[in-house]
TORTORLUM-166326 format. One record per residue: x, y, z of N, C-alpha, C, O in turn. Coordinates in pm, whole numbers, padded with zeros to 5 digits, always signed. Atoms other than C-alpha are relative to their C-alpha. Layout:
BEGIN
XYZXYZXYZXYZ ...
END
This chain:
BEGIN
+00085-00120+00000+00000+00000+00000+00088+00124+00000+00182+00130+00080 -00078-00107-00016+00136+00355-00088+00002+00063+00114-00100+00048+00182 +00009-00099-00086+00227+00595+00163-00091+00059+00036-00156+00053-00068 +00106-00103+00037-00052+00830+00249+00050+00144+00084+00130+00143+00178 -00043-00110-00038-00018+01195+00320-00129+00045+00032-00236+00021-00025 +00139-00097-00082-00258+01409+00536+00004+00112-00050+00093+00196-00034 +00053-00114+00069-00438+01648+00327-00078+00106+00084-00060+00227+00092 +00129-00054-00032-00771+01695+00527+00025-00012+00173+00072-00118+00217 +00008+00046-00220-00776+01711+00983-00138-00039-00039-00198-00007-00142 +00102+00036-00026-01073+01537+01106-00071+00083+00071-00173+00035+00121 +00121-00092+00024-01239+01836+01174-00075+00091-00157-00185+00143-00179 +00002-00011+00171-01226+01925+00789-00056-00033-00059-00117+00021-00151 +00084+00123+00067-01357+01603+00723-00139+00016+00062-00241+00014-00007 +00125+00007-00046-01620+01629+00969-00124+00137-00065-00244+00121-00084 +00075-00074+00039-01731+01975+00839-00033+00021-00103-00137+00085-00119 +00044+00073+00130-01716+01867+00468-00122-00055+00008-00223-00012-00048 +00185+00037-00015-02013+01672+00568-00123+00009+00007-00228-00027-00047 +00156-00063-00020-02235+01819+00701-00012+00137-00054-00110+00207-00029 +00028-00117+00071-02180+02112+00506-00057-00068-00132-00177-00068-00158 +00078+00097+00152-02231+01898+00153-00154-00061+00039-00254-00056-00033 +00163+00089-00020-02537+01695+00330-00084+00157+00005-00169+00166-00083 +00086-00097-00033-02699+02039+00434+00028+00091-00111-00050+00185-00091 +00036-00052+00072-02641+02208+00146-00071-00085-00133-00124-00019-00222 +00123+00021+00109-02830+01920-00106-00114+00039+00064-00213+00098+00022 +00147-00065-00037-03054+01970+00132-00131+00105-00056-00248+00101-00094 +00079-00114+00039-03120+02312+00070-00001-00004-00136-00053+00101-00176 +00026-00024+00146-03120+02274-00288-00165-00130-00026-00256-00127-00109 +00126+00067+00049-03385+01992-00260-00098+00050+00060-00195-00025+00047 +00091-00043-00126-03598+02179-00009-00013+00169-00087-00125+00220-00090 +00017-00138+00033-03522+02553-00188-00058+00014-00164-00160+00068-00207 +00045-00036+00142-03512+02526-00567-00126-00034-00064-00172+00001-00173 +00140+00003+00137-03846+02380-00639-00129+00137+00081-00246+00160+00051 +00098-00146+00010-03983+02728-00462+00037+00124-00150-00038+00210-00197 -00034-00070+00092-03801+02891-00737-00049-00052-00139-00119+00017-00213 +00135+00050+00120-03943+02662-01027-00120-00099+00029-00123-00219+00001 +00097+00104-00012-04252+02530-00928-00060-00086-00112-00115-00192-00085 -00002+00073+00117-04302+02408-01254-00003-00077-00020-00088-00148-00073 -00081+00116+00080-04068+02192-01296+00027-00111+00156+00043-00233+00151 -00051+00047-00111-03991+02107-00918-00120+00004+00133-00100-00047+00244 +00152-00022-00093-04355+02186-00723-00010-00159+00009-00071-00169+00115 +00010+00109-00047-04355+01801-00707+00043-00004+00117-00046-00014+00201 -00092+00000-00094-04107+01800-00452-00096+00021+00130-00134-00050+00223 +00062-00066-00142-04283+02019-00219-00161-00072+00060-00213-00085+00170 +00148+00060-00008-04627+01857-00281+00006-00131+00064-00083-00181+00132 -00056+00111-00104-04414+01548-00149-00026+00001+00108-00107-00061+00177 -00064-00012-00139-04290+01648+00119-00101+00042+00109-00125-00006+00220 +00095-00073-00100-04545+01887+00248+00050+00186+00000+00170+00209+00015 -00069-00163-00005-04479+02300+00244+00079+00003+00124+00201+00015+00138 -00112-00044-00164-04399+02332+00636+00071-00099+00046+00138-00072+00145 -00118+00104-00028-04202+01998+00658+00127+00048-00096+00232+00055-00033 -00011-00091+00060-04056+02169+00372+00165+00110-00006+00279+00122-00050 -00050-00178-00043-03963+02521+00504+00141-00091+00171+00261-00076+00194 -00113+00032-00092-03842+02300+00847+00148-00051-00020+00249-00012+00037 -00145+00076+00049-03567+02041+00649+00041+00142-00044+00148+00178+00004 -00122-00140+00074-03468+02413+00449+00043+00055+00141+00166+00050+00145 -00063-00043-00118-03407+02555+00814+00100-00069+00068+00195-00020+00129 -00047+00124-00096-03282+02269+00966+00142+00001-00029+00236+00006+00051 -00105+00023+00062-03034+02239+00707+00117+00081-00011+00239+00064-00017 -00110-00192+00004-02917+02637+00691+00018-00028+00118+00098-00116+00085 -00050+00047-00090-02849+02553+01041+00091-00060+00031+00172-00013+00111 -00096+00108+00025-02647+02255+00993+00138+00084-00072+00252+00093-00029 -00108-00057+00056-02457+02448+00745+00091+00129+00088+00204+00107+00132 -00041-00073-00086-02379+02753+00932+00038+00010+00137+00087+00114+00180 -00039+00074-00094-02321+02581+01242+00159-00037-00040+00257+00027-00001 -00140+00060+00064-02019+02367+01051+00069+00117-00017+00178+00112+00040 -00066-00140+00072-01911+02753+00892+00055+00046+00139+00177+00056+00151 -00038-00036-00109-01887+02858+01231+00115-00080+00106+00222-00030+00142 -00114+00107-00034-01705+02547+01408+00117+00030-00026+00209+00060+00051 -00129+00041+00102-01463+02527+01133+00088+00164+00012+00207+00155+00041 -00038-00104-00038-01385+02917+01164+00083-00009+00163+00206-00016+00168 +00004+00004-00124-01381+02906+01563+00144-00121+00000+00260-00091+00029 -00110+00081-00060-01169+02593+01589+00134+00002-00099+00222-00080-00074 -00060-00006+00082-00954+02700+01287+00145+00111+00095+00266+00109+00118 -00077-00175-00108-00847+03063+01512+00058-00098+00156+00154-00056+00221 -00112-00001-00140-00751+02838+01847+00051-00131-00029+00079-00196+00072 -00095+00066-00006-00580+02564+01676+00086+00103-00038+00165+00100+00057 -00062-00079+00050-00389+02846+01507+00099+00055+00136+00222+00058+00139 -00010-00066-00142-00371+03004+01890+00075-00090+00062+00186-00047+00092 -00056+00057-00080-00267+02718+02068+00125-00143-00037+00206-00206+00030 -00092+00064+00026-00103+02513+01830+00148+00033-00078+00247-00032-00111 -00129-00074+00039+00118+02801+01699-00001-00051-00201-00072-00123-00270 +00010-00056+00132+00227+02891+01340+00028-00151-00078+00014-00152-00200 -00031+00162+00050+00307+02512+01248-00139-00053-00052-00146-00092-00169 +00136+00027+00052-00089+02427+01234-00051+00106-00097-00107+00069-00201 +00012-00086+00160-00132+02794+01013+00049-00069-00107-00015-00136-00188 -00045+00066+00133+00149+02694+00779-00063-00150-00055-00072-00173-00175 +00049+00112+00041+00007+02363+00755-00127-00033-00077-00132-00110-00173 +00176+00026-00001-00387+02362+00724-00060+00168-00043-00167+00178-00102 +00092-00139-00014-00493+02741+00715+00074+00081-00137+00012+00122-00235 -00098-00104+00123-00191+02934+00473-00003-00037-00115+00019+00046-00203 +00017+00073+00133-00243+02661+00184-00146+00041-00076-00172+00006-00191 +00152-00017+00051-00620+02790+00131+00000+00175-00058-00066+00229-00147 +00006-00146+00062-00547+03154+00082+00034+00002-00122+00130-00069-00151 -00091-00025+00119-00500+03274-00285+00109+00045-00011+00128+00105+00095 -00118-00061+00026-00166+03393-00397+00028+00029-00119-00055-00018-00196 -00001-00060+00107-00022+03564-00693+00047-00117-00111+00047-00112-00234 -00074+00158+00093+00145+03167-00794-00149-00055-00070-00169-00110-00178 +00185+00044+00083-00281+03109-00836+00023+00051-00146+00043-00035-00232 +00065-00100+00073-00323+03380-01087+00155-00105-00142+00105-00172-00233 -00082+00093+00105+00024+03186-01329-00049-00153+00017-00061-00221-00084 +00087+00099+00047-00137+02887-01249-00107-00019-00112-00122-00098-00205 +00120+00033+00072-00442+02954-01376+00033+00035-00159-00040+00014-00256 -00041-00044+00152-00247+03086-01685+00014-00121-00074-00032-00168-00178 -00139+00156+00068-00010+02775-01731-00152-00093-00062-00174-00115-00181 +00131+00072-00016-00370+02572-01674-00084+00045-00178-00135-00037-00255 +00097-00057+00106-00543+02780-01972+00091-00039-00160+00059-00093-00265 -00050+00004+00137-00282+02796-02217+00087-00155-00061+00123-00173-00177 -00038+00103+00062-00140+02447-02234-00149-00100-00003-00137-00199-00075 +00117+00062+00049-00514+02297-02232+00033-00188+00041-00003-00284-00026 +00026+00156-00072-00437+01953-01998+00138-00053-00025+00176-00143+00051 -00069+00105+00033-00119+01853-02185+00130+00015+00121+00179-00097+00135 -00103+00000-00094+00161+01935-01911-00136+00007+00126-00250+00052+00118 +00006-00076-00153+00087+01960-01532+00035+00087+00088+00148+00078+00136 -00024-00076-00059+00059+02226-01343+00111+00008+00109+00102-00093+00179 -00052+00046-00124+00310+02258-01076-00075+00039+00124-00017+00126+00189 +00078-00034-00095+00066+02298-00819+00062-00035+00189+00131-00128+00229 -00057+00109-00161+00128+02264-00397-00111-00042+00022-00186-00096-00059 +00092+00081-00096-00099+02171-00129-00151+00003-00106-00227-00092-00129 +00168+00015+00042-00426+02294-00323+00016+00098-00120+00081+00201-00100 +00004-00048+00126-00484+02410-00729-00083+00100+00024-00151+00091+00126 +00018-00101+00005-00598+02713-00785-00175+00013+00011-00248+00077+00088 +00160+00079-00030-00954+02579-00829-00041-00050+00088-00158-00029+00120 +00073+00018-00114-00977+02416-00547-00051+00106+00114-00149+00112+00187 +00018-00137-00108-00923+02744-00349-00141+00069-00064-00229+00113+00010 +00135-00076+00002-01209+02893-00561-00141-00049+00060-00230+00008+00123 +00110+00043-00054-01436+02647-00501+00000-00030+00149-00117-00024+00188 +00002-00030-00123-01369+02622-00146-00005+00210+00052-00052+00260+00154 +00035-00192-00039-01363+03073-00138-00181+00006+00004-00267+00049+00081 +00126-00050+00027-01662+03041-00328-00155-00069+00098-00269-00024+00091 +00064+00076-00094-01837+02789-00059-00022+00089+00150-00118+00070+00224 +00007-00079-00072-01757+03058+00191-00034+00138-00034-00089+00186+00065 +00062-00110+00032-01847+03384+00041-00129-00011-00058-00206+00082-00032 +00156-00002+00058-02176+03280-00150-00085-00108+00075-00206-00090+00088 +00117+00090-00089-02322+02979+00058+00009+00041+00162-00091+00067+00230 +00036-00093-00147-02205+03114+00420-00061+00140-00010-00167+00176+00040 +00018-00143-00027-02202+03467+00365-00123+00014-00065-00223+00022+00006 +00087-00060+00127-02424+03547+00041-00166-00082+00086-00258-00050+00160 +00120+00091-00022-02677+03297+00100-00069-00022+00148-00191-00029+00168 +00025+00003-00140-02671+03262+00484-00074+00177+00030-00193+00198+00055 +00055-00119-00024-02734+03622+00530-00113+00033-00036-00188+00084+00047 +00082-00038+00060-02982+03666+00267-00160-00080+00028-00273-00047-00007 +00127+00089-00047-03211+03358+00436-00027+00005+00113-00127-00050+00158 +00099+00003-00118-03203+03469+00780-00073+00129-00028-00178+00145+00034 +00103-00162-00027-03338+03855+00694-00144-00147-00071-00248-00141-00005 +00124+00034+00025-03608+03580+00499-00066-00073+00102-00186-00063+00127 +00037+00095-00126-03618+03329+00791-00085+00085+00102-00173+00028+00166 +00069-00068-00159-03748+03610+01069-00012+00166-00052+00011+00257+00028 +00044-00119+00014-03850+03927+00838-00038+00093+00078+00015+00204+00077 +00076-00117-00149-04037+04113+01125+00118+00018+00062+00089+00106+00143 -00130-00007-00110-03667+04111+01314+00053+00140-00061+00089+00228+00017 -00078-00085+00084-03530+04362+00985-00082+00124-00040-00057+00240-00073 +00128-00144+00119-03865+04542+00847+00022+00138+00081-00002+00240+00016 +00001-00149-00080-03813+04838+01103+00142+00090-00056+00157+00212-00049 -00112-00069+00008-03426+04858+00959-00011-00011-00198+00069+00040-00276 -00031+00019+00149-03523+04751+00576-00119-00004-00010-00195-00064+00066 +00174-00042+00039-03859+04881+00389-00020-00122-00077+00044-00150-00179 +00051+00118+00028-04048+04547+00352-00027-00012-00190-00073-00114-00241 +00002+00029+00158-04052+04587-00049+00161-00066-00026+00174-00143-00121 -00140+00010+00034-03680+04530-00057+00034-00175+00062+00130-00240+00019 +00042+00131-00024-03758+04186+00103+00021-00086-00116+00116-00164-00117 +00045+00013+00128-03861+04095-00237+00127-00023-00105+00120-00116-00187 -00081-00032+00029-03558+04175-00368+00144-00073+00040+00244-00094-00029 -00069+00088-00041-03380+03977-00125-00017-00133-00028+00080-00208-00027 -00026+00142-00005-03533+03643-00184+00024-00042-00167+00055-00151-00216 -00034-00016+00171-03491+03693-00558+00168-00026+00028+00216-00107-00052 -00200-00039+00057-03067+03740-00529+00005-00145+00108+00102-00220+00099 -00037+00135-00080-03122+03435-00254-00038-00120-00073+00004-00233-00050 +00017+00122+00091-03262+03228-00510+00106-00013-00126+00153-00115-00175 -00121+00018+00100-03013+03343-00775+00156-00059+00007+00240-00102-00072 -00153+00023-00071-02715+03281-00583-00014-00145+00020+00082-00221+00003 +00062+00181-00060-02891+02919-00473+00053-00058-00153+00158-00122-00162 -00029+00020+00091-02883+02868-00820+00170-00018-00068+00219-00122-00112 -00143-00003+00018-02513+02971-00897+00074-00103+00073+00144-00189+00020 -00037+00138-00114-02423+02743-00593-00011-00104-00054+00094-00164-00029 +00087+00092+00035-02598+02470-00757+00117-00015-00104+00210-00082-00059 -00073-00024+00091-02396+02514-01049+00139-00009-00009+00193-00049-00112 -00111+00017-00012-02056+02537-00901+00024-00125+00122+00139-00145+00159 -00016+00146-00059-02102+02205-00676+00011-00110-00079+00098-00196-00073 +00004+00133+00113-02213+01972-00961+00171+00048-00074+00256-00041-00075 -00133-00023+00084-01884+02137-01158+00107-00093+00119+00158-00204+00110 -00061+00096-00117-01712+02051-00814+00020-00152+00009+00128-00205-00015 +00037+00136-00003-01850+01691-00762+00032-00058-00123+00044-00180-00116 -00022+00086+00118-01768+01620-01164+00184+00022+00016+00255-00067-00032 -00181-00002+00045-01349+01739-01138-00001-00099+00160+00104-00162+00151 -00077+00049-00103-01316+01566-00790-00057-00147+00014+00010-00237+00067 +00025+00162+00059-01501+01242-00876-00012-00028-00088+00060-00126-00106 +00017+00028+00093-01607+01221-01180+00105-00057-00169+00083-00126-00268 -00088-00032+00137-01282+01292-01421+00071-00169+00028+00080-00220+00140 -00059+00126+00022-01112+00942-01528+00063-00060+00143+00026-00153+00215 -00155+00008-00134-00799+00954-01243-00115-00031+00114-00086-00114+00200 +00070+00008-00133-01093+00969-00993-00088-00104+00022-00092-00180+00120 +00112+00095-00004-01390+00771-01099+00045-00161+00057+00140-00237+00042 +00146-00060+00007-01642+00669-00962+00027+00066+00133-00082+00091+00184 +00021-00118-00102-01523+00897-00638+00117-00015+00082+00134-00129+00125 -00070-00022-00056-01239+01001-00463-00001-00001+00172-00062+00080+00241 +00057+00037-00086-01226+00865-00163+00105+00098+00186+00120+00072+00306 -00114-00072-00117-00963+01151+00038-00156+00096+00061-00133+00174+00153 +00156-00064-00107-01377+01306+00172+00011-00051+00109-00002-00006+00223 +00044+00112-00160-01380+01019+00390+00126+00004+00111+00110+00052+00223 -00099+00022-00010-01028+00945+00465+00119+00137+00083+00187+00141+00186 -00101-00154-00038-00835+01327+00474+00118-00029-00028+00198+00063-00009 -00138+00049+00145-00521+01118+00249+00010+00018-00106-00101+00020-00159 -00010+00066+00132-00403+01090-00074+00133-00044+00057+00208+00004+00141 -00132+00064+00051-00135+00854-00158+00097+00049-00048+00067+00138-00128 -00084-00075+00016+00196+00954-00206+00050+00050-00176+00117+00146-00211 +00019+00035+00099+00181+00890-00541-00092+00095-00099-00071+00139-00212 +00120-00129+00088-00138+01126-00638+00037+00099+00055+00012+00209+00007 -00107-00193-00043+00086+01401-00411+00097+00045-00149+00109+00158-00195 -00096-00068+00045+00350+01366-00664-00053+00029-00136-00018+00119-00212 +00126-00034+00190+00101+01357-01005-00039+00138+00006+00006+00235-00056 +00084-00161-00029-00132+01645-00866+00054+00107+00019+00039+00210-00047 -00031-00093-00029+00063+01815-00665+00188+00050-00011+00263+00122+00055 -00133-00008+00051+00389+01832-00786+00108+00103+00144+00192+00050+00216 -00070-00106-00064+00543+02125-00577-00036-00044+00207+00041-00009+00296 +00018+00054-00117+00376+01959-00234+00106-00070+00006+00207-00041+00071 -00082+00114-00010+00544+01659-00300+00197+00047+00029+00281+00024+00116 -00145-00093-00014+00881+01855-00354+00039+00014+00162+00145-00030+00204 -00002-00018-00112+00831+01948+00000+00004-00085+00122+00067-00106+00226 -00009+00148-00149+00737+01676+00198+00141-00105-00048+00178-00192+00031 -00054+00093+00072+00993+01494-00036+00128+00047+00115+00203-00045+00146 -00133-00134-00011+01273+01771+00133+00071+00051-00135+00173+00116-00114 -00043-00080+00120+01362+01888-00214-00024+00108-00027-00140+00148-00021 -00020-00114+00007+01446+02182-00280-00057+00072-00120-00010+00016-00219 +00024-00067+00117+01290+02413-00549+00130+00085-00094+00196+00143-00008 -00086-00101+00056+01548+02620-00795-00042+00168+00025+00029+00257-00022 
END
C-alpha cells in the first residue's frame, strides 16, 4: 500500500459533511420554490412546512459547521502556533502563484501539469466560493427571509422581495458550481467513480506527486530552484 499523506484534519472532514449533506438539502428543499413548474412536485411530497423546516434545519447545519470550522480553525492556530497555520490554514489563501497557475492551466489545455502545492488554484475557488456565497451570500440573505419582522423596522419590507430573488439566484449559482465541483473531484477518469480523500483526509503519495507536484517537492525535502 502507498504511503498516504494528510491532506484533510478530522475536523475538515467532519465539516465537509455536514456542510455537503446540508447544502443538497437546501437545494432539494429551496429550488423547487423557485421553479414550481418543474420542481412543485417535490414540495407537494414532502409537504410545504415539513418543507420550510428540512430548508431551516439544514441552513443551520450548514452555518453551524461555517462557524465550528472558523472558531476551531483561530484556536488551533492560537494554541497550536504557526506550524498548524502553515500547515492547514496558509495553503487555502489565494496567492499571486494562483493567478500563473491559472495561466499555465489555460494555455497548455491539460497537456503538461501544473506545478501545483498543497491545493490548485480551483480548489481554493471552489472552497472561497463555498464561503463567500453559501455562508455569507446565502446565509445572510435567508435569515433577513427566515425572521423578516426582526429587519422590516431597519429595511422597507418591499426590498424583502428583492432579497429572496438574489437568494434564489445565488442558490442557483451554488448549484452550479457544486455539480462542476462533484464532476473534477469524482467524476474525471484519475478519480472515478469517487475520490475517496472526503472520507479518509489522504491521498497517496503517489497522487501528491502527479497532482501536486510542488507539495510533494516538499514533503519529499527537495528543494525548489
Amino acid at each position: 500500500m502507498d504511503k498516504q499523506v494528510e491532506k484533510f484534519t478530522s475536523e475538515q472532514i467532519v465539516t465537509h459533511a455536514i456542510i455537503g449533506i446540508s447544502i443538497m438539502l437546501l437545494f432539494i428543499t429551496g429550488l423547487p420554490q423557485r421553479y414550481p413548474e418543474n420542481l412543485g412536485w417535490i414540495i407537494s411530497t414532502i409537504g410545504l412546512s415539513k418543507a420550510m423546516f428540512i430548508h431551516r434545519l439544514a441552513a443551520i447545519g450548514m452555518l453551524s459547521s461555517a462557524v465550528f470550522y472558523v472558531i476551531n480553525s483561530m484556536l488551533s492556530w492560537i494554541f497550536v502556533g504557526n506550524k498548524y497555520f502553515k500547515k492547514y490554514i496558509m495553503p487555502i489563501f489565494p496567492t499571486s502563484g494562483d493567478v500563473s497557475d491559472f495561466v499555465s492551466d489555460v494555455s497548455v489545455f491539460g497537456e503538461q501539469k501544473t506545478d501545483y502545492y498543497k491545493y490548485s488554484w480551483l480548489e481554493k475557488l471552489f472552497l472561497w466560493n463555498d464561503m463567500i456565497v453559501n455562508w455569507v451570500i446565502l446565509g445572510v440573505t435567508g435569515i433577513l427571509l427566515w425572521a423578516p419582522w426582526l429587519f422590516t423596522p431597519y429595511i422597507p419590507a418591499g426590498y424583502l422581495s428583492i432579497v429572496k430573488s438574489f437568494h434564489s439566484s445565488f442558490a442557483v449559482f451554488s448549484l452550479c458550481v457544486v455539480l462542476l465541483h462533484f464532476y473534477i473531484v469524482h467524476l474525471t477518469p484519475s478519480k472515478f467513480p469517487m475520490s475517496d480523500s472526503m472520507f479518509t483526509g489522504t491521498l497517496s503519495i503517489e497522487e501528491v506527486k502527479k497532482e501536486y507536484p510542488r507539495w510533494y517537492r516538499e514533503l519529499s525535502g527537495e528543494k525548489d530552484d
